[in-house]
PyMOL CGO cylinders between C-alpha atoms (Angstrom):
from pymol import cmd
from pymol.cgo import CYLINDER

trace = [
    CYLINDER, 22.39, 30.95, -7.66, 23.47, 27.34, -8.11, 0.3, 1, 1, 1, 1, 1, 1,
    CYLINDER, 23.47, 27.34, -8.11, 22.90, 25.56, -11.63, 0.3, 1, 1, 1, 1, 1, 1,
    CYLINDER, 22.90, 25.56, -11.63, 20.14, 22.61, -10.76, 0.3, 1, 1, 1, 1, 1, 1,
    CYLINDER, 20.14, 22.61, -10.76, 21.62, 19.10, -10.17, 0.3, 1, 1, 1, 1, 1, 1,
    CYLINDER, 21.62, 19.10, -10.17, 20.17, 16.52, -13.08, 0.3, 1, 1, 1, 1, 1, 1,
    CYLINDER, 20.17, 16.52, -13.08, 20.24, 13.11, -12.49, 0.3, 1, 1, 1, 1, 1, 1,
    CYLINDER, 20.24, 13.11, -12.49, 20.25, 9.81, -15.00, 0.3, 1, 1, 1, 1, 1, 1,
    CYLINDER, 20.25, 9.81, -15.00, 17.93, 7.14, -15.22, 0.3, 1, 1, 1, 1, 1, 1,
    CYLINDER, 17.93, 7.14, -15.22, 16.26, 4.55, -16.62, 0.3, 1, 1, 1, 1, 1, 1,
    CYLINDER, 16.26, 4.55, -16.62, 13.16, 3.48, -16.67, 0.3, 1, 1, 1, 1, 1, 1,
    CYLINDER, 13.16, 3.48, -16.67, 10.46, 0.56, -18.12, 0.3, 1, 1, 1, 1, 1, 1,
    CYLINDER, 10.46, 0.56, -18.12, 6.72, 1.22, -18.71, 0.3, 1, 1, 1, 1, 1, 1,
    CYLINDER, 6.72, 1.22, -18.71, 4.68, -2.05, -17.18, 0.3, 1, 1, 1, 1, 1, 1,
    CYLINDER, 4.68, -2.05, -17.18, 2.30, -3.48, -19.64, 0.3, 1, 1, 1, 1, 1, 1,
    CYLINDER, 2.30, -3.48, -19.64, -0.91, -5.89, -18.93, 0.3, 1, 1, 1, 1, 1, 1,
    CYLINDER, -0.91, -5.89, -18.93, -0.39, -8.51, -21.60, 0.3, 1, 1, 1, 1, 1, 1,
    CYLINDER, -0.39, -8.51, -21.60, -3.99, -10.58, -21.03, 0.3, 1, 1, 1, 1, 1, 1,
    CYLINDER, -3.99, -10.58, -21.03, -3.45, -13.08, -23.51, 0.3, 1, 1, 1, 1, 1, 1,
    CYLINDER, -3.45, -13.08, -23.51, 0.70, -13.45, -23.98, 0.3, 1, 1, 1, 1, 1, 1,
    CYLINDER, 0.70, -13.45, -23.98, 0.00, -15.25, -27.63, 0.3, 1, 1, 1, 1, 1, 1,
    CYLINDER, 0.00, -15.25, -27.63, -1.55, -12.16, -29.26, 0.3, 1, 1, 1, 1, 1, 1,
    CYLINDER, -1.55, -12.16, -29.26, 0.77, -9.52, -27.41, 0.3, 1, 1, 1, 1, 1, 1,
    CYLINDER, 0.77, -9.52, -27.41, -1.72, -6.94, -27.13, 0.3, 1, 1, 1, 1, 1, 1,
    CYLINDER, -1.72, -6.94, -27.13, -1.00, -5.30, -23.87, 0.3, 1, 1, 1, 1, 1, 1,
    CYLINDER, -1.00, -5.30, -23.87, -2.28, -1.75, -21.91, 0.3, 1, 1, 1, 1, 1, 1,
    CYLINDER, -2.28, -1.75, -21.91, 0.52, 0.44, -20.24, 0.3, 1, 1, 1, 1, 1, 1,
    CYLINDER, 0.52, 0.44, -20.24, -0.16, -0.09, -16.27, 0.3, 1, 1, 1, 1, 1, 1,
    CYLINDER, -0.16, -0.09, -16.27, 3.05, 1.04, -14.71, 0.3, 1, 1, 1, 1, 1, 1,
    CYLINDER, 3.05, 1.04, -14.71, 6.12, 2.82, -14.92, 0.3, 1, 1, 1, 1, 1, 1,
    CYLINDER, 6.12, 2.82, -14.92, 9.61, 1.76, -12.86, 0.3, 1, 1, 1, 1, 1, 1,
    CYLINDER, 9.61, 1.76, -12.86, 11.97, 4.72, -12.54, 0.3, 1, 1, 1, 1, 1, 1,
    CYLINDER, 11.97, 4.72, -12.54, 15.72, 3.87, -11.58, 0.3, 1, 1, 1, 1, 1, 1,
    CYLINDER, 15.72, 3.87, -11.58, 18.58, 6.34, -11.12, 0.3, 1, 1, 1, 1, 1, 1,
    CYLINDER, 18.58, 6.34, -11.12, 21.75, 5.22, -9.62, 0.3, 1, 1, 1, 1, 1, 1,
    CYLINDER, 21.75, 5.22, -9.62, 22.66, 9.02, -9.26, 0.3, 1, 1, 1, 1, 1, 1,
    CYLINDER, 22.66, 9.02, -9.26, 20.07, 10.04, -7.04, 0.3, 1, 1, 1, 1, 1, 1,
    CYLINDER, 20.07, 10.04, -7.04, 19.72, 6.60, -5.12, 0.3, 1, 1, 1, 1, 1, 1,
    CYLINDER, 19.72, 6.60, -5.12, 16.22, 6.20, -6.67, 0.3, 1, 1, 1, 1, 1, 1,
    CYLINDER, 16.22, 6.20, -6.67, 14.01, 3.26, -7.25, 0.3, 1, 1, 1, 1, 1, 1,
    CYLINDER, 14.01, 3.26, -7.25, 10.29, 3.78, -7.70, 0.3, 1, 1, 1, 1, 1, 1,
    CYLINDER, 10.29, 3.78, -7.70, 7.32, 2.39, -9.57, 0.3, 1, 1, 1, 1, 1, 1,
    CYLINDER, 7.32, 2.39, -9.57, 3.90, 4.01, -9.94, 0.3, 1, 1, 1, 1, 1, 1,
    CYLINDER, 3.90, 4.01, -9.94, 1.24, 2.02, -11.16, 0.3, 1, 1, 1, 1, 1, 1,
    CYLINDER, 1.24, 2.02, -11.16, -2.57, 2.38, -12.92, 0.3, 1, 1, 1, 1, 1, 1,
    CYLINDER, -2.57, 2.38, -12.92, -4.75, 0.81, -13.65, 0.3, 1, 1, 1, 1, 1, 1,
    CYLINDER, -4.75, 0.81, -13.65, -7.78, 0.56, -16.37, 0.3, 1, 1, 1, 1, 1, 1,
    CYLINDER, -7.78, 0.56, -16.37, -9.95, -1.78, -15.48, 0.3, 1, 1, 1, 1, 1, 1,
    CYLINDER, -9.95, -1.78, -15.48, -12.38, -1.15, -18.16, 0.3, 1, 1, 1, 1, 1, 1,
    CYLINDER, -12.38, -1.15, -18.16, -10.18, -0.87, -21.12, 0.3, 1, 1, 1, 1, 1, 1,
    CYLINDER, -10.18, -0.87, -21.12, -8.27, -4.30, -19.61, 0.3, 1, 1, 1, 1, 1, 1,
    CYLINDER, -8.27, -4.30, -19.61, -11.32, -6.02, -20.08, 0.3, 1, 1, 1, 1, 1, 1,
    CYLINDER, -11.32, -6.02, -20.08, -12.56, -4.82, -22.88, 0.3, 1, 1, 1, 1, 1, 1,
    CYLINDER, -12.56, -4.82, -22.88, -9.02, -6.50, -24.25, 0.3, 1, 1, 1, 1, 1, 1,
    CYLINDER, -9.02, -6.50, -24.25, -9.78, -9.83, -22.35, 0.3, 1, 1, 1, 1, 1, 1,
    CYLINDER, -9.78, -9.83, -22.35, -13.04, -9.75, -20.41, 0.3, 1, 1, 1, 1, 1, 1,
    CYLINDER, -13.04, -9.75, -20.41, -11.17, -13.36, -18.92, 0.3, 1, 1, 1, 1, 1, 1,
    CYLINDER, -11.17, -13.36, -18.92, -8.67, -11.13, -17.07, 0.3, 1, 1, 1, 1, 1, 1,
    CYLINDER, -8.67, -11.13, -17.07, -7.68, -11.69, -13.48, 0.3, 1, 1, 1, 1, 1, 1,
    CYLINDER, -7.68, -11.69, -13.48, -7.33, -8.05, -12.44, 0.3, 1, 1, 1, 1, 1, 1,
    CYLINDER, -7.33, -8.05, -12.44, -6.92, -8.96, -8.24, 0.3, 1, 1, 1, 1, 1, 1,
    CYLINDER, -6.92, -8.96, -8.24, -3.92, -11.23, -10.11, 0.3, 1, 1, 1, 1, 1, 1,
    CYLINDER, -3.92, -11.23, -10.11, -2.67, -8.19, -12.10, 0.3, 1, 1, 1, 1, 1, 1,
    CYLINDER, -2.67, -8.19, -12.10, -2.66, -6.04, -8.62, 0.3, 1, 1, 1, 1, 1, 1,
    CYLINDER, -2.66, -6.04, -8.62, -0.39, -8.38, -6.65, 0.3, 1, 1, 1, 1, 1, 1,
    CYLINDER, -0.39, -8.38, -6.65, 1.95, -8.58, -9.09, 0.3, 1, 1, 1, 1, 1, 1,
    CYLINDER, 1.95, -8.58, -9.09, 2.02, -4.96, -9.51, 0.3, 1, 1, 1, 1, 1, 1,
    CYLINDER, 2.02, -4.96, -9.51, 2.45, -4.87, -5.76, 0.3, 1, 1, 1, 1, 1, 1,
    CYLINDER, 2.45, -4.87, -5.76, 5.09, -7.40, -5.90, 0.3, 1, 1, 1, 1, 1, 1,
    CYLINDER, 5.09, -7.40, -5.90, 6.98, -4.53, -8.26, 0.3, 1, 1, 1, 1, 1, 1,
    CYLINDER, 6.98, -4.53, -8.26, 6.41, -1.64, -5.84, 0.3, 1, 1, 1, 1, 1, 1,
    CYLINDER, 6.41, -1.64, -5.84, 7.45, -4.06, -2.90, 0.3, 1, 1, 1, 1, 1, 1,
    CYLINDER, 7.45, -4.06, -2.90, 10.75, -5.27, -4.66, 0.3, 1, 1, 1, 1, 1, 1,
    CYLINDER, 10.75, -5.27, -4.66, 11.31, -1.01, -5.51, 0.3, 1, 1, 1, 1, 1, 1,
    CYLINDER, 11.31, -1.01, -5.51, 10.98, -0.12, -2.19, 0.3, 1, 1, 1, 1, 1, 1,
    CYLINDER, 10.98, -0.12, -2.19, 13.78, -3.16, -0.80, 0.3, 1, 1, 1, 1, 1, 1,
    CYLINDER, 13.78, -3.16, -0.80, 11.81, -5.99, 0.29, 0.3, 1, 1, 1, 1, 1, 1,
    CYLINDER, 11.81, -5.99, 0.29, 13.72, -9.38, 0.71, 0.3, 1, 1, 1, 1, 1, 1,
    CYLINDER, 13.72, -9.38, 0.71, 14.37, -11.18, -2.86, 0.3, 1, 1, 1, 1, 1, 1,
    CYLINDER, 14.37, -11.18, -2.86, 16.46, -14.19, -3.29, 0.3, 1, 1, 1, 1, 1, 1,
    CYLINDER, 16.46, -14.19, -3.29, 20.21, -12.77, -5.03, 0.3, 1, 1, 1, 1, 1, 1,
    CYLINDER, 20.21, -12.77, -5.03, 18.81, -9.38, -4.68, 0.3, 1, 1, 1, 1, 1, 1,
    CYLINDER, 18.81, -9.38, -4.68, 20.85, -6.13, -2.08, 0.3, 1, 1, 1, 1, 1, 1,
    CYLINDER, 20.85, -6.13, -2.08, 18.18, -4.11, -0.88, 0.3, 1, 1, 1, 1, 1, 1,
    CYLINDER, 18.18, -4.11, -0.88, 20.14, -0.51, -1.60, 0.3, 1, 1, 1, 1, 1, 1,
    CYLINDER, 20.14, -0.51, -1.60, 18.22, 0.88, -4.67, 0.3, 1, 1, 1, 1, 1, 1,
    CYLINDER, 18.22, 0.88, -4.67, 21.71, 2.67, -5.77, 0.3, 1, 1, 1, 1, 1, 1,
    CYLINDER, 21.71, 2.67, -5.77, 22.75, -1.31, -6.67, 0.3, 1, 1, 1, 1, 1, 1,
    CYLINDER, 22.75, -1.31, -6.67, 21.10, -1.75, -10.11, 0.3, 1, 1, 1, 1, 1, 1,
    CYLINDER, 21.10, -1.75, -10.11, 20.63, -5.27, -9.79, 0.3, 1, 1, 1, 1, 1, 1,
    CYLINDER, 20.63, -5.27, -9.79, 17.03, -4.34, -9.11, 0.3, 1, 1, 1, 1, 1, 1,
    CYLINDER, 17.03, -4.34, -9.11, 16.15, -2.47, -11.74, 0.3, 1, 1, 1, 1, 1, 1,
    CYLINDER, 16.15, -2.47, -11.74, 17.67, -4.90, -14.14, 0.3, 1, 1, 1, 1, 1, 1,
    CYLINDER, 17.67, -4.90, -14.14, 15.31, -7.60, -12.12, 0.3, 1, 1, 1, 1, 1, 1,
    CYLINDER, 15.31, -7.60, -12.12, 12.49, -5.66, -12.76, 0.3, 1, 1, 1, 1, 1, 1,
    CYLINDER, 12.49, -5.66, -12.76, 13.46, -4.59, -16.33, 0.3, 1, 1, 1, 1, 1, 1,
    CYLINDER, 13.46, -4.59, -16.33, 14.09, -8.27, -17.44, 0.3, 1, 1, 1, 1, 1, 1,
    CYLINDER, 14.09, -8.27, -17.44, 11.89, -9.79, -20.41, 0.3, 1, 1, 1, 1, 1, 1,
    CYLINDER, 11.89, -9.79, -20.41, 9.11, -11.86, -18.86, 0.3, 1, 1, 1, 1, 1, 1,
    CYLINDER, 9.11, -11.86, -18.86, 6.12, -14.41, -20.79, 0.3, 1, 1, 1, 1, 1, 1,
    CYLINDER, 6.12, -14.41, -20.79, 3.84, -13.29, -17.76, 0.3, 1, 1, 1, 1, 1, 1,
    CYLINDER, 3.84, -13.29, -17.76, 0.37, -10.70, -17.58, 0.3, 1, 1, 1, 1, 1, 1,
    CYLINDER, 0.37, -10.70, -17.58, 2.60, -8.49, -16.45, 0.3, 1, 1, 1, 1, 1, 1,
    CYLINDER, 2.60, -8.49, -16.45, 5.96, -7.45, -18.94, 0.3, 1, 1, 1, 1, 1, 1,
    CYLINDER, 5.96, -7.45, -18.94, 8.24, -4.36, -18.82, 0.3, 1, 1, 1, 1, 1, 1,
    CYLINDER, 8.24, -4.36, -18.82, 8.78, -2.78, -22.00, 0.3, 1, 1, 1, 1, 1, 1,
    CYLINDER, 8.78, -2.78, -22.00, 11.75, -1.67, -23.13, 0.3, 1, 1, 1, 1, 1, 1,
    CYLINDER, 11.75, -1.67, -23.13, 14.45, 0.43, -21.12, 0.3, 1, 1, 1, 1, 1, 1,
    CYLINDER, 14.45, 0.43, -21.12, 14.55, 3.85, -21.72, 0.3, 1, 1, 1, 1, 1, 1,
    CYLINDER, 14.55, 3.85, -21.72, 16.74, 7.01, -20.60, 0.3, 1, 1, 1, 1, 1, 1,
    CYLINDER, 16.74, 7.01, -20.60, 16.75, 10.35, -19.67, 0.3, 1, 1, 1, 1, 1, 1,
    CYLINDER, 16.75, 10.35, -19.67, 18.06, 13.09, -17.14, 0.3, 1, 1, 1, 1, 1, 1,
    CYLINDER, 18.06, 13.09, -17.14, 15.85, 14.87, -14.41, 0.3, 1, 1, 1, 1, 1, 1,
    CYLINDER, 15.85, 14.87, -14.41, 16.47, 17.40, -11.74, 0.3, 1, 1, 1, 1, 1, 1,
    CYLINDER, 16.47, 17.40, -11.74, 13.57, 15.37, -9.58, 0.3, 1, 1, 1, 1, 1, 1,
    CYLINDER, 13.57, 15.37, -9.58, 13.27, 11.51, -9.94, 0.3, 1, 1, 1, 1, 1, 1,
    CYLINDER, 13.27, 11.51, -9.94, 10.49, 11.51, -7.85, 0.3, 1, 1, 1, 1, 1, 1,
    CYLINDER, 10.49, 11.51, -7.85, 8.33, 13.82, -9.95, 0.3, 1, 1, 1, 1, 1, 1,
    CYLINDER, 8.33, 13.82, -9.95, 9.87, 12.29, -13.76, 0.3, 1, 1, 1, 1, 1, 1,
    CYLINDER, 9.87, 12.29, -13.76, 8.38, 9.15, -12.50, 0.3, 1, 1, 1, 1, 1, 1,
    CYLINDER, 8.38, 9.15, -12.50, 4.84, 11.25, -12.04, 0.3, 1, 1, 1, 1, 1, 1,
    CYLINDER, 4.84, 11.25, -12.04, 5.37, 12.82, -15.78, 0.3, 1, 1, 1, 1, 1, 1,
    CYLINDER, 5.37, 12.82, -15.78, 5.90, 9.57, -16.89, 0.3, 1, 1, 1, 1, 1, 1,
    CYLINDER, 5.90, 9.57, -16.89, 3.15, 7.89, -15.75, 0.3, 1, 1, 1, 1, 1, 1,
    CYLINDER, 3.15, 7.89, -15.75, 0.44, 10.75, -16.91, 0.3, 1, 1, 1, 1, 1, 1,
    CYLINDER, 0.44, 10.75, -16.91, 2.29, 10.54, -19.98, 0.3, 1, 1, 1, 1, 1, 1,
    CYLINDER, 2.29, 10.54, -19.98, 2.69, 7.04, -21.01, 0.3, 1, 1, 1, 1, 1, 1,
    CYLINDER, 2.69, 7.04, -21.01, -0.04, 5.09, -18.88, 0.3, 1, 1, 1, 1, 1, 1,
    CYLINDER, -0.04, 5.09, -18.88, -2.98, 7.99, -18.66, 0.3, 1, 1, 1, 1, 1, 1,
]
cmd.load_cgo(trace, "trace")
């Protein structure tokens, strides 16, 4: 029996800051990047209540296109300076890179996981609900 292979990443949760000035924000979305396992995935939800609860101002259809804009630049569509292979971290640090929008990552963190695909599904159910 063979030992498991683990893999590094690095990921960001994605946080709904309605109203940048008061940086109060909701967890929306997680990216997951390993460079190991040629990874590069976000998975994204979204509480529409709770959002506007926060800011009852909110533009949740603009909130959804830019968390499409995330899943579309994970899965290698066509950005300006960007490769399209998800082992290239450029990406990832694209995606991880402090923004003043609705829509910030949160700090990078690390770990190791025998299955990117389903760490990224932990991760979501963990930190977004």
């Amino acid at each position: 029996m063979s030992a498991p292979c683990w893999y590094a990443y690095q990921y960001v949760v994605l946080r709904a800051v309605p109203r940048v000035d008061r940086e109060e924000f909701v967890n929306v979305g997680v990216v997951l990047y390993s460079q190991d396992a040629g990874y590069l995935a976000a998975a994204t939800a979204i509480d529409a209540d709770r959002l506007l609860a926060l800011h009852p101002g909110l533009d949740l259809d603009g909130l959804r296109a830019a968390l499409a804009t995330v899943s579309n630049v994970c899965e290698g569509e066509a950005v300006a300076g960007l490769p399209r292979d998800a082992r290239d971290g450029r990406r990832f640090g694209w995606l991880a890179a402090p923004r003043s929008t609705v829509l910030q990552p949160g700090p990078v963190h690390g770990g190791q996981a025998t299955d990117p695909r389903a760490e990224l599904a932990l991760l979501l159910g963990r930190l977004v609900g």
